[in-house]
C-alpha positions in Angstrom: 0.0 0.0 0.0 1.2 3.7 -0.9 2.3 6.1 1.9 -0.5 8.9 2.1 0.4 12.2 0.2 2.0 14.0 3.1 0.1 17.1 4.5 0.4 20.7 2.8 2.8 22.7 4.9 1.0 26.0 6.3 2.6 29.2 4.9 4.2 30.0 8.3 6.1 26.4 7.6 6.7 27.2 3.9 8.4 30.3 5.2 10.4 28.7 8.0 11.5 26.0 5.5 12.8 28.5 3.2 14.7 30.4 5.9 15.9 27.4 6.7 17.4 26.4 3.5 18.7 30.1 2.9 20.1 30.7 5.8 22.4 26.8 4.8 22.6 28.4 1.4 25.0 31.5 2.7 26.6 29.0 4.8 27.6 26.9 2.2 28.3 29.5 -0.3 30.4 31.8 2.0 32.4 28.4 3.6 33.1 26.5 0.7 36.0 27.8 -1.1 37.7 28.1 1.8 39.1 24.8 1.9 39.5 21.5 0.2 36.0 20.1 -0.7 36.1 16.4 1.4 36.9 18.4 4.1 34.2 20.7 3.9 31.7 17.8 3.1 32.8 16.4 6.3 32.0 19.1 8.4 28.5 19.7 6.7 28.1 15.5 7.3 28.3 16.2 11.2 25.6 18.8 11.8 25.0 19.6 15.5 21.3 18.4 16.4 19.0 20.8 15.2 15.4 19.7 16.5 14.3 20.9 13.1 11.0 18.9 12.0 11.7 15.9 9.4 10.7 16.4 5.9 10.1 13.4 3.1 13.7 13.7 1.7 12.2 14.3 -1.8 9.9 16.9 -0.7 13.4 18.7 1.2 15.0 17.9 -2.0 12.2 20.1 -3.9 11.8 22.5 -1.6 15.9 22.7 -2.0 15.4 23.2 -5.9 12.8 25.7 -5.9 14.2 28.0 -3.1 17.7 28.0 -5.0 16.0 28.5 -7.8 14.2 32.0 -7.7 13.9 34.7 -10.3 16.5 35.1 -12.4 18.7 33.8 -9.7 20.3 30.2 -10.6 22.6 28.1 -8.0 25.1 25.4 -9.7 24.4 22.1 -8.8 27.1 21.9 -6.6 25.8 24.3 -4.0 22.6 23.0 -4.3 23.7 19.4 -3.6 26.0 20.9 -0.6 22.6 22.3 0.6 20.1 19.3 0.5 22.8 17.4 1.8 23.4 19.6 5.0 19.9 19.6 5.6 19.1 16.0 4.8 21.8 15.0 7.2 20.3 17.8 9.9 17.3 15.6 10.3 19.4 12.2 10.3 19.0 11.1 6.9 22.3 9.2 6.0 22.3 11.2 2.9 25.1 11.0 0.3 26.9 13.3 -2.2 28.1 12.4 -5.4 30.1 13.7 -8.2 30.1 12.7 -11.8 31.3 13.2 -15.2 28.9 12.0 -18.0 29.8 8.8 -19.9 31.2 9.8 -22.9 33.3 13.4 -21.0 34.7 15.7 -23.6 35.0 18.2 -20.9 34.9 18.7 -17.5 31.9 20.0 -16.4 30.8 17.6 -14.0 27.6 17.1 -12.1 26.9 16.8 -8.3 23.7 15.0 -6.7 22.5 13.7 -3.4 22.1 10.1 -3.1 20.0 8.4 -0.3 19.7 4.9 0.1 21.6 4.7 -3.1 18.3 6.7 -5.2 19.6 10.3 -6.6 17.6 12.8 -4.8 18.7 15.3 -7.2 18.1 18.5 -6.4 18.3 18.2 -10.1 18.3 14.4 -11.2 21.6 14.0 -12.9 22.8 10.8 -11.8 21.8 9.5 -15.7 24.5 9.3 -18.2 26.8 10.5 -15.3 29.6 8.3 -14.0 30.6 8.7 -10.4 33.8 9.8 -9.8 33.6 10.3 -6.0 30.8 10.5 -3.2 31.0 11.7 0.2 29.0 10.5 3.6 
């Protein structure tokens, strides 16, 4: 039997939620070129307990994308993975990052997606056609 579709957030929620992934947005944005990326995964993988209430992961995950995602305003994949996986690991989830290339690479632009339970969470679904090169717990 299907889970029930999950309840509508209220707007107050909504509004904390986005505050929420903002407020992990600046972190990650303002803390992540300051020092070699594994490291920086690892301190976003060991979040101090939050108390914050538990989203489905895919509804965090679309939240994640849409909040990003405002206005002319676009994030790279990369800060937006950093950000769902923060938060996914905030409420416990044993969320995972990954990094890939596509298949056939004739460049380098890679892609980066959150993985739980080994199904891409996105924020955008990427892991198709990519090869993983590295993923972080």
């Amino acid at each position: 039997m299907a889970d029930p579709k999950p309840a509508r957030l209220s707007t107050r929620d909504k509004l904390r939620l986005l505050v929420r992934i903002w407020r992990c947005f600046l972190v990650v944005k303002l803390r992540s070129s300051r020092e070699p990326l594994p490291r920086f995964v690892e301190k976003l993988g060991q979040p101090p307990e939050t108390g914050t209430e538990r989203l489905a992961p895919k509804r965090l995950s679309s939240a994640v994308a849409i909040a990003l995602n405002i206005g002319p305003f676009r994030s790279t994949c990369l800060i937006n993975a950093l950000v769902l996986y923060r938060l996914l690991r905030e409420q416990g989830d044993p969320a995972e990052l990954v990094i890939g290339l596509p298949d056939r690479a004739t460049d380098h632009r890679g892609h980066a997606w959150v993985e739980l339970d080994a199904v891409d969470l996105g924020p955008f679904r990427g892991q198709h056609n990519h090869v993983e090169l590295g993923s972080f717990r």
